[in-house]
Residue frames as a rotation matrix with the C-alpha (Angstrom) as fourth column:
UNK 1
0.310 -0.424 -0.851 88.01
0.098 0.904 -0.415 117.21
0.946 0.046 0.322 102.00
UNK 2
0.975 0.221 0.012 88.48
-0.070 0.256 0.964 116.63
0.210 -0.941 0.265 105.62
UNK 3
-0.059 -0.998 0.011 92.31
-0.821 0.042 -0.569 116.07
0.568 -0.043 -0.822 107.30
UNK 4
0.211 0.545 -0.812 92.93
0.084 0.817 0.570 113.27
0.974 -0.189 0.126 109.02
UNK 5
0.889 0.275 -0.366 93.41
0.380 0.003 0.925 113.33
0.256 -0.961 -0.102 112.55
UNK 6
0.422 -0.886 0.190 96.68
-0.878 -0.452 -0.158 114.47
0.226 -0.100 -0.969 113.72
UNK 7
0.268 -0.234 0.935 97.40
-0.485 0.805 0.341 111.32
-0.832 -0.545 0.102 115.80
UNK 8
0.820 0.017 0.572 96.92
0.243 0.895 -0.374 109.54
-0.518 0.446 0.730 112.09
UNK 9
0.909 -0.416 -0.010 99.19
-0.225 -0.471 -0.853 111.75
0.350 0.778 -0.522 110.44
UNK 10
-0.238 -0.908 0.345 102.09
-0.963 0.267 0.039 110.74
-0.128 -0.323 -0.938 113.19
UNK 11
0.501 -0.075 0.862 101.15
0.077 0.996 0.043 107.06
-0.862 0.045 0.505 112.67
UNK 12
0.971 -0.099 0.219 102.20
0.226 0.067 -0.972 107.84
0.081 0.993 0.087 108.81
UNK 13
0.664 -0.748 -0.009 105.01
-0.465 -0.402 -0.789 109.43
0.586 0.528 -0.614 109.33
UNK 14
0.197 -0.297 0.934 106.05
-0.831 0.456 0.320 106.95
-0.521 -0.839 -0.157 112.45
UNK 15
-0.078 0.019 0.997 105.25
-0.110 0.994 -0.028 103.75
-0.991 -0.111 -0.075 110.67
UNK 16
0.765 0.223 -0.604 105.01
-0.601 -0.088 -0.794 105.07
-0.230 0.971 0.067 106.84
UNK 17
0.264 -0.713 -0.650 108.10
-0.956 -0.104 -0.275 103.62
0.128 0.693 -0.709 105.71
UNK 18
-0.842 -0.373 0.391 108.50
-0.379 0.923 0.063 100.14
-0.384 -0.095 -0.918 107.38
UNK 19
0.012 0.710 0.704 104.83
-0.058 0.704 -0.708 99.41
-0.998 -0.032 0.049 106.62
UNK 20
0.568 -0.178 -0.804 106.12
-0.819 -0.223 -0.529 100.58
-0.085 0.958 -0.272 102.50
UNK 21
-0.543 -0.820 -0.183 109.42
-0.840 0.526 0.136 98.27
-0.015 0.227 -0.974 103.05
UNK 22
-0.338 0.577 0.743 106.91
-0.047 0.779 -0.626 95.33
-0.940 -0.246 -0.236 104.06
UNK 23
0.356 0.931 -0.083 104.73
-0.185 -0.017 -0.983 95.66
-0.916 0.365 0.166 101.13
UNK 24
0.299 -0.387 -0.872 107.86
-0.952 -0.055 -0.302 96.02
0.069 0.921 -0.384 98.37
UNK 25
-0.749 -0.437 0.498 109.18
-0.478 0.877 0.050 92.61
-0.458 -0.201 -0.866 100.37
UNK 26
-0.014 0.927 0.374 105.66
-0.315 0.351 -0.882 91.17
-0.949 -0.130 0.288 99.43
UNK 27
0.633 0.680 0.370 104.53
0.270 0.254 -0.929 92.08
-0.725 0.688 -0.023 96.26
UNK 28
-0.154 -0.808 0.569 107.82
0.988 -0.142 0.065 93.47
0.028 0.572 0.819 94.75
UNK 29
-0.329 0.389 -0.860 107.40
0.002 -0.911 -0.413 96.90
-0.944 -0.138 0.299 93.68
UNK 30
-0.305 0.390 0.869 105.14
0.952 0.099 0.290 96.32
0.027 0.916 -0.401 91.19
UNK 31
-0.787 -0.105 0.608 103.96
0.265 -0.948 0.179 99.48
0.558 0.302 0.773 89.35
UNK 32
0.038 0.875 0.483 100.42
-0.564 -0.380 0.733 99.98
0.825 -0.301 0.479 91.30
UNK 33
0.408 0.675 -0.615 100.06
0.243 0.569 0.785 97.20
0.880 -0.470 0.068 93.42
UNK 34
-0.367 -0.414 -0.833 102.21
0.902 0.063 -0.428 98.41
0.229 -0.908 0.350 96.67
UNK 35
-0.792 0.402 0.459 100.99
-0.447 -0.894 0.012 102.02
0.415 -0.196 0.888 96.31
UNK 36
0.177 0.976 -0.131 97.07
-0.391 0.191 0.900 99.99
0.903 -0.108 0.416 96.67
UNK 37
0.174 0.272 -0.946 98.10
0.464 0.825 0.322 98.06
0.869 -0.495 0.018 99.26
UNK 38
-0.756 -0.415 -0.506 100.05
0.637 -0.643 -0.425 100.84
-0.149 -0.644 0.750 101.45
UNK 39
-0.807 0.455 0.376 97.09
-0.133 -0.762 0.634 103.02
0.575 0.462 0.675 100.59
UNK 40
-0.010 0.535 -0.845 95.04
0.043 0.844 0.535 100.07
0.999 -0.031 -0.031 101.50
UNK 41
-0.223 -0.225 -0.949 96.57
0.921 0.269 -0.280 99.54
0.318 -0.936 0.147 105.06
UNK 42
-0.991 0.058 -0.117 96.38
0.037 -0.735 -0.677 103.75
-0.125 -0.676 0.726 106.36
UNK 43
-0.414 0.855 0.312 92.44
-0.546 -0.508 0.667 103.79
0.729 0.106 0.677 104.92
UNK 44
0.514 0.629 -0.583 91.39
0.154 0.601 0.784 100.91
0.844 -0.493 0.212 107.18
UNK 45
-0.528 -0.623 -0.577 93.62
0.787 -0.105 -0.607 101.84
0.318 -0.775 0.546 109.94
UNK 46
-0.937 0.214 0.278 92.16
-0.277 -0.937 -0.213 105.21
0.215 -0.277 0.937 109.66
UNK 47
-0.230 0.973 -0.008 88.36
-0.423 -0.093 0.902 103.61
0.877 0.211 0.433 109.51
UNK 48
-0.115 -0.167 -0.979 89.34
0.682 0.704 -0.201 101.23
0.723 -0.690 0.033 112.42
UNK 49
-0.924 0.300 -0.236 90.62
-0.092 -0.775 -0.625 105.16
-0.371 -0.556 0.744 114.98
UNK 50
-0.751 0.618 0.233 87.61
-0.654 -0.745 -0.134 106.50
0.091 -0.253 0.963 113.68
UNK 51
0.348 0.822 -0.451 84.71
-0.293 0.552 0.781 103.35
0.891 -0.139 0.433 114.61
UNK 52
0.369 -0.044 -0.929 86.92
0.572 0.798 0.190 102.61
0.733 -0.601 0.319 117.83
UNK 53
0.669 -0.258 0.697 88.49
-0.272 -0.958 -0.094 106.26
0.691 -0.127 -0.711 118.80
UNK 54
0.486 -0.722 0.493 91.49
-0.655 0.073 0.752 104.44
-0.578 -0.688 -0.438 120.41
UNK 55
0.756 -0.571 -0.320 94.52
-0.229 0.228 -0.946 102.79
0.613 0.789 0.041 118.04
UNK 56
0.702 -0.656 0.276 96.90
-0.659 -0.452 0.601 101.02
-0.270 -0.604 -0.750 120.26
UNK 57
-0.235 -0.773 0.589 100.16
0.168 0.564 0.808 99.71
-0.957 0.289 -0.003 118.88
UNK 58
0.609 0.545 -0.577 99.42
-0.439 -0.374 -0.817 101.39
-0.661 0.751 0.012 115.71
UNK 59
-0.386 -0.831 -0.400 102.68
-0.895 0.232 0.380 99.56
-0.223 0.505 -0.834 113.84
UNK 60
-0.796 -0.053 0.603 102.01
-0.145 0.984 -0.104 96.05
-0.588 -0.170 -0.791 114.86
UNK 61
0.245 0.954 0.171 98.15
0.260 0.106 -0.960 96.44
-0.934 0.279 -0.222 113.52
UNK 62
0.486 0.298 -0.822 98.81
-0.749 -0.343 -0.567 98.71
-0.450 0.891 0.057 110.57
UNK 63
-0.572 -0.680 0.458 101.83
-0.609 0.726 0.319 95.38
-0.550 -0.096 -0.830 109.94
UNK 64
-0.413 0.558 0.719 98.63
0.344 0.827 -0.445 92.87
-0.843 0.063 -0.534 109.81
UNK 65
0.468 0.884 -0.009 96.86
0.198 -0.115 -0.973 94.80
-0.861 0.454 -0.229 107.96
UNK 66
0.270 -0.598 -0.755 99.12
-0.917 -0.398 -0.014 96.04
-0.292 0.696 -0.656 105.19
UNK 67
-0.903 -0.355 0.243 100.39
-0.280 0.914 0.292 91.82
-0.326 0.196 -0.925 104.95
UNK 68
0.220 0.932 0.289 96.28
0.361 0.197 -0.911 91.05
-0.906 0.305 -0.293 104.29
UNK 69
0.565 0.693 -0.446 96.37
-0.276 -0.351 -0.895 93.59
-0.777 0.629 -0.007 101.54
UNK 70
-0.200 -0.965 -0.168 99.98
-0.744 0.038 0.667 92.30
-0.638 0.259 -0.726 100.28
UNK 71
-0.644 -0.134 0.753 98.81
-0.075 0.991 0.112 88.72
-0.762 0.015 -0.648 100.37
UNK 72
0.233 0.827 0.511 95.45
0.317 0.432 -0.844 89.47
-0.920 0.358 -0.161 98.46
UNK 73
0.329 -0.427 -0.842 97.29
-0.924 -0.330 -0.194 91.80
-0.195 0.842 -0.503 95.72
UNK 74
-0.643 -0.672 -0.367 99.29
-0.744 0.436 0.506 88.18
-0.179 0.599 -0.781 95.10
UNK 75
-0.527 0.723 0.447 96.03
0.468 0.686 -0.557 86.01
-0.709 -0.084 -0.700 95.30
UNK 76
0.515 0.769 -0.379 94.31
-0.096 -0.388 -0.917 88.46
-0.852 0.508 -0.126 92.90
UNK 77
-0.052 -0.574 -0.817 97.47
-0.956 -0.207 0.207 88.38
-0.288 0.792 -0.538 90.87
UNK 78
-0.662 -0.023 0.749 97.32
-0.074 0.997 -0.034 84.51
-0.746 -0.078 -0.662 90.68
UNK 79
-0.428 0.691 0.583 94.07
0.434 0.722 -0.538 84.58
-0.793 0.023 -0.609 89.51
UNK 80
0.769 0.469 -0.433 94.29
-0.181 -0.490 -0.852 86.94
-0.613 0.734 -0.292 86.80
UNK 81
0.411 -0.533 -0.740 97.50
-0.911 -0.274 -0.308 85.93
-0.039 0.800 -0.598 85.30
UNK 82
0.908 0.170 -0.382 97.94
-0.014 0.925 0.379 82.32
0.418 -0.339 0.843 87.00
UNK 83
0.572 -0.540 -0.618 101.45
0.787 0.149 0.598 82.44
-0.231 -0.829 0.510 88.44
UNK 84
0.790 -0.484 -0.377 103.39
-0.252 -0.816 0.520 85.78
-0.559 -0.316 -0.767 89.23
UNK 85
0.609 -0.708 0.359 105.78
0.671 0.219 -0.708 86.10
0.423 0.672 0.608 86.44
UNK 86
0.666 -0.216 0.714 107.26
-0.314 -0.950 0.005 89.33
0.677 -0.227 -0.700 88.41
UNK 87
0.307 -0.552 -0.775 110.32
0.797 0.594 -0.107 88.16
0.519 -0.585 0.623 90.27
UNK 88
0.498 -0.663 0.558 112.13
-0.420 -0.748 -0.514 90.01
0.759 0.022 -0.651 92.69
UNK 89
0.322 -0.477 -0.817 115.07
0.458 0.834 -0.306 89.17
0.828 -0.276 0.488 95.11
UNK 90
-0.264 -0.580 0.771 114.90
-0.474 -0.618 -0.627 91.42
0.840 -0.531 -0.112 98.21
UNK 91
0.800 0.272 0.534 113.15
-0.597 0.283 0.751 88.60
0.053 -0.920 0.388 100.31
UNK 92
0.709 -0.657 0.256 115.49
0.659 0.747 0.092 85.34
-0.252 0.104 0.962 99.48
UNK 93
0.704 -0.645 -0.298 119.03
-0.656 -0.751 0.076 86.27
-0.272 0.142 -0.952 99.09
UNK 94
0.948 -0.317 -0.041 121.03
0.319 0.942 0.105 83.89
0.006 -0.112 0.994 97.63
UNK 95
0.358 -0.894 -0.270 124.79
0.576 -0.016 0.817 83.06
-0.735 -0.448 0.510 98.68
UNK 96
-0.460 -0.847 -0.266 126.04
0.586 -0.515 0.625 84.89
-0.667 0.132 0.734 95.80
UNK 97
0.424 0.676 -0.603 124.24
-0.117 -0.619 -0.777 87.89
-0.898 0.400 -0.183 93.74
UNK 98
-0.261 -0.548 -0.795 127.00
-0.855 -0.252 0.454 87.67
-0.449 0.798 -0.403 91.13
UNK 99
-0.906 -0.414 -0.085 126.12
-0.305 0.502 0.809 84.09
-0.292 0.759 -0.581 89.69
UNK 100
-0.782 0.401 -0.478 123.34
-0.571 -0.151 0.807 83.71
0.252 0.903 0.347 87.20
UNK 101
-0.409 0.479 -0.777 122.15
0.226 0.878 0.422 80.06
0.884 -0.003 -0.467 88.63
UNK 102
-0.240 0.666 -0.706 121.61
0.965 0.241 -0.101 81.48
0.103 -0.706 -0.700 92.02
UNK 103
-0.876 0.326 -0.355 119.78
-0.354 -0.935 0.014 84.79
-0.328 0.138 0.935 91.05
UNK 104
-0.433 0.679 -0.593 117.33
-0.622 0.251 0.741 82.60
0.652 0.691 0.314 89.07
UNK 105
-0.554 0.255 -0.793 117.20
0.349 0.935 0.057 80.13
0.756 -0.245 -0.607 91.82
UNK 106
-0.861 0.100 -0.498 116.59
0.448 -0.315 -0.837 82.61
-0.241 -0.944 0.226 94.42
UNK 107
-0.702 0.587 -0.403 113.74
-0.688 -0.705 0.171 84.31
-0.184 0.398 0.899 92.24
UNK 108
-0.113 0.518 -0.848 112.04
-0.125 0.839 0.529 80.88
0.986 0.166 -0.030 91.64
UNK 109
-0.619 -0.108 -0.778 111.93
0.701 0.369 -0.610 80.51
0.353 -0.923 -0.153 95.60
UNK 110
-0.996 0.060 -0.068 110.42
-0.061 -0.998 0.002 83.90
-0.068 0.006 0.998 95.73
UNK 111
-0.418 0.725 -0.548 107.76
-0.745 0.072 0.663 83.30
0.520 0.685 0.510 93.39
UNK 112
-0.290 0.415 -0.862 106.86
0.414 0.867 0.278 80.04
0.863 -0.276 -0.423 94.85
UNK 113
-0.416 0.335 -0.846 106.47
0.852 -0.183 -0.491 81.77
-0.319 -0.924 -0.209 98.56
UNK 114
-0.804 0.586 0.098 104.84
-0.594 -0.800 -0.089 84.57
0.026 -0.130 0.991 97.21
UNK 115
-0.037 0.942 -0.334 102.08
-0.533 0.264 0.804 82.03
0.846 0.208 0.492 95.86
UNK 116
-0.503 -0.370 -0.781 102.63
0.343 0.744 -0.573 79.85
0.793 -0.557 -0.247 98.87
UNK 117
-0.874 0.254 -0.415 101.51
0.272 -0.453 -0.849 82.78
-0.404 -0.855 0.326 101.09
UNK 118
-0.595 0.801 -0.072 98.76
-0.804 -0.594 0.034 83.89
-0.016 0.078 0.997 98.58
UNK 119
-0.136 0.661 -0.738 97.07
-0.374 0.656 0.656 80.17
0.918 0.365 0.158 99.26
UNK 120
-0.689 -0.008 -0.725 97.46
0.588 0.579 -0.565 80.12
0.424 -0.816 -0.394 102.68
UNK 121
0.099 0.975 0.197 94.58
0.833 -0.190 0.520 81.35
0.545 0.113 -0.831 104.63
UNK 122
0.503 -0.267 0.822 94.68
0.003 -0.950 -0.311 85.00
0.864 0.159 -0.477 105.83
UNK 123
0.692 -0.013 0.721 95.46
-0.609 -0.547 0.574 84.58
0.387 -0.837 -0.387 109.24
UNK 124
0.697 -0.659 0.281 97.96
0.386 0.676 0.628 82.11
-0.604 -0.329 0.725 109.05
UNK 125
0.344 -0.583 0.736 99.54
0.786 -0.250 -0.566 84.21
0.514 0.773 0.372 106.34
UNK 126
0.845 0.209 0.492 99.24
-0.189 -0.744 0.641 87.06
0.500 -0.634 -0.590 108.64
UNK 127
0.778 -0.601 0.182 101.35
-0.061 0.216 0.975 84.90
-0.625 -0.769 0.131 111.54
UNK 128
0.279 -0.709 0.648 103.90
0.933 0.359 -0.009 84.16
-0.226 0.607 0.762 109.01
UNK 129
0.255 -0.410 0.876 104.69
0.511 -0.712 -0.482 87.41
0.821 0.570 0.028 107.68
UNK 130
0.662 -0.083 0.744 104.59
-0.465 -0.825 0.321 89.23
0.587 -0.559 -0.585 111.23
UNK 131
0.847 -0.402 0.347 106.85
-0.261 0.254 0.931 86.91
-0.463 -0.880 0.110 112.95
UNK 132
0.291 -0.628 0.722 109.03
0.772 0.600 0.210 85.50
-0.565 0.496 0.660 109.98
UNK 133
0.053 -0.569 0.821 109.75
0.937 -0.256 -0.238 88.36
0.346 0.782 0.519 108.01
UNK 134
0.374 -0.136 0.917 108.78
-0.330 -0.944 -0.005 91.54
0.866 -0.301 -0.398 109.98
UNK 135
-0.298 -0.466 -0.833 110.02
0.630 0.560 -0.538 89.79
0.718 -0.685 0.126 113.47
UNK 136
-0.046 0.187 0.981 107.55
-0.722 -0.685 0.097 91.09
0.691 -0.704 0.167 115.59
UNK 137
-0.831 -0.529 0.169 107.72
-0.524 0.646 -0.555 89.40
0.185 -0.550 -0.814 118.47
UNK 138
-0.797 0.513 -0.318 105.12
0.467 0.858 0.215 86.69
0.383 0.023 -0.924 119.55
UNK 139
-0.466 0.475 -0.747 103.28
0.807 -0.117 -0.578 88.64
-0.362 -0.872 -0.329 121.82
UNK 140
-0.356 0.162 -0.920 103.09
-0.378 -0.926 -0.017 92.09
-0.854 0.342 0.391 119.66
UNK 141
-0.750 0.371 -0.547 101.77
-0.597 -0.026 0.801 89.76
0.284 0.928 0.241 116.51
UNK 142
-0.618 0.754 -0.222 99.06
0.787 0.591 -0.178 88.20
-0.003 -0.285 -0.959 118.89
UNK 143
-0.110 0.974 -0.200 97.75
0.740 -0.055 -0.670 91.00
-0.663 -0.222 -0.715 119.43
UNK 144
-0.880 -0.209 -0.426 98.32
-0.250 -0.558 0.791 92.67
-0.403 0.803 0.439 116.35
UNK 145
-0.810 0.414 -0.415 95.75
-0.091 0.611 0.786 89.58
0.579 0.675 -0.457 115.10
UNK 146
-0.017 0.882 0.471 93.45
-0.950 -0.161 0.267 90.14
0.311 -0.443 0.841 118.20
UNK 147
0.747 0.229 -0.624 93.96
0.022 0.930 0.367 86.08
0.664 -0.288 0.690 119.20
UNK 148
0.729 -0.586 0.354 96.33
-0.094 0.426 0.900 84.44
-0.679 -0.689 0.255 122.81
UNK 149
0.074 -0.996 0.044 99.82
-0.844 -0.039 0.535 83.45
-0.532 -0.077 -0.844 122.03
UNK 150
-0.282 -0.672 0.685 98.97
-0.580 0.688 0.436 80.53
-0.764 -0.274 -0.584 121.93
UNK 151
0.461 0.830 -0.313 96.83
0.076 -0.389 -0.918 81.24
-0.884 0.400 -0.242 119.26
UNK 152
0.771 -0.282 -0.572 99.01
-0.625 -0.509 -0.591 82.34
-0.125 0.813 -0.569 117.05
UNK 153
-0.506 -0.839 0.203 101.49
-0.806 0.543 0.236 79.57
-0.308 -0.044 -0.950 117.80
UNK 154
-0.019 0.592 0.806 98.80
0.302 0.772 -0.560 77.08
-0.953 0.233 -0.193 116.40
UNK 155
0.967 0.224 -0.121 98.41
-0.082 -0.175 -0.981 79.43
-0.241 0.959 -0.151 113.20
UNK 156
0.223 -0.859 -0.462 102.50
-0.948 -0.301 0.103 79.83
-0.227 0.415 -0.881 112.82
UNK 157
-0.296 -0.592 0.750 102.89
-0.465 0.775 0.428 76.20
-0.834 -0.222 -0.505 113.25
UNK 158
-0.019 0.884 0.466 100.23
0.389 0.436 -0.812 75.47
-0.921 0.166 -0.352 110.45
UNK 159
0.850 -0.119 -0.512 101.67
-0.485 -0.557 -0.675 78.09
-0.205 0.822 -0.531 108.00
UNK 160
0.015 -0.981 0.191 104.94
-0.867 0.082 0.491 76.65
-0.498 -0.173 -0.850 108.60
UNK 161
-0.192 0.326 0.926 103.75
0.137 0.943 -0.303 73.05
-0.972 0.069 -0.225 107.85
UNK 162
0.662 0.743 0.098 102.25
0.216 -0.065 -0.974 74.24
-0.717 0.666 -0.204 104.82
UNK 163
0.797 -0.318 -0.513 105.15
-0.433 -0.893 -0.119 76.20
-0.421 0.317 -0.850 103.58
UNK 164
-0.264 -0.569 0.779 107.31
-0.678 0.683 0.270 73.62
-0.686 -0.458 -0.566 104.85
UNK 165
-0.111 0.256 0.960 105.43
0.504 0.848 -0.167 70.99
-0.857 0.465 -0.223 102.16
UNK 166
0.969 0.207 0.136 105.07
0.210 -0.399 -0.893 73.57
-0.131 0.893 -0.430 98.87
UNK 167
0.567 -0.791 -0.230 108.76
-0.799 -0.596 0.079 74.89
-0.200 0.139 -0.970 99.14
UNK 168
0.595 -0.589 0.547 109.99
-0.278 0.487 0.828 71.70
-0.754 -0.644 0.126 99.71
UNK 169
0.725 -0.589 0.359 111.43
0.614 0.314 -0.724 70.75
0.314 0.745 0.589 95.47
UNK 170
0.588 -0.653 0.477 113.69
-0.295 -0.723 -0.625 74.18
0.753 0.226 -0.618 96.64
UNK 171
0.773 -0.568 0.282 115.81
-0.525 -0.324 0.787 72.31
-0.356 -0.756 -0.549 99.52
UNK 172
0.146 -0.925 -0.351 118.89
-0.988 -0.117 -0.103 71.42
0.054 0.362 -0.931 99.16
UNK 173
0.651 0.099 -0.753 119.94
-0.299 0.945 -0.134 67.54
0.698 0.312 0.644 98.48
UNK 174
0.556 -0.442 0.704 121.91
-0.684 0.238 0.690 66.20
-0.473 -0.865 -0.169 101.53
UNK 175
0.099 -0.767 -0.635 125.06
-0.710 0.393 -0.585 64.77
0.698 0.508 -0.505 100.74
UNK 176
0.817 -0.243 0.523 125.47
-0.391 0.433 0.812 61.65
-0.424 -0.868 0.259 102.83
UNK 177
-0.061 -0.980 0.191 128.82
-0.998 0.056 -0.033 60.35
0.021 -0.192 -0.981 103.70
UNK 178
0.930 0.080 -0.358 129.87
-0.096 0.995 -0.025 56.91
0.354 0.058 0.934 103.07
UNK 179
0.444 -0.612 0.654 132.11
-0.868 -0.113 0.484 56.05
-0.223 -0.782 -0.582 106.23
């Protein structure tokens, strides 16, 4: 069995843990699927150094890639169980943890953007996850994705939109005032 490079071994131990925290935000911590997907993200990273022998910004990339394998783990889950019965509440937080209605609501919001992101197409899921939940900045998730700025500001606007029109039973009713 071979070792991998040094270089890859500091990329693990540099970027092992946020590109884990990403993946549990995703898929939850189901029992297998984050191990596959965090597995997932260092083998193609590692095939990527060794077909290009140069890895720069190894975070931002291993990021994309590790949100691809997130997104398909919840697109495969779809389609083998139809919606994600697995809830979990470390993306949505709701205003209070202690009452029942919004633990259940915030987990139903969850669920709905997990599938939300596993129907949106990869690279607009991509822009979404690296700018909206990991906050890389614009510039470090362009070229995370290999496309212009402005590039990605066409895919963010387009995930948004989308997201923006499936989520929408979960906003809140506007009280209007009668002056």
């Amino acid at each position: 069995m071979q070792h991998p490079e040094p270089a890859l071994d500091d990329v693990v131990r540099e970027h092992g843990q946020s590109v884990w925290k990403l993946i549990v935000r995703l898929v939850g911590n189901d029992d297998q699927d984050a191990a596959d997907c965090f597995q997932q993200a260092f083998v193609e990273l590692a095939a990527r150094h060794r077909r290009l022998k140069d890895i720069r910004e190894a975070g931002p990339l291993l990021k994309r890639i590790a949100a691809a394998r997130a997104v398909d783990s919840i697109r495969r889950r779809i389609r083998e169980r139809g919606r994600s019965s697995e809830l979990s509440a470390t993306l949505v937080a709701a205003r209070s943890e202690s009452e029942p209605c919004a633990r259940a609501d915030a987990a139903e919001l969850l669920d709905d953007l997990r599938s939300a992101l596993g129907e949106l197409p990869e690279p607009q899921s991509a822009a979404f996850v690296l700018t909206q939940i990991e906050e890389l900045s614009r510039g470090q998730a362009a070229r995370a994705l290999g496309v212009t700025v402005n590039h990605l500001g066409v895919l963010l606007h387009r995930a948004c939109a989308t997201l923006r029109r499936r989520l929408e039973p979960h906003r809140p009713v506007r009280e209007h005032r009668h002056e």
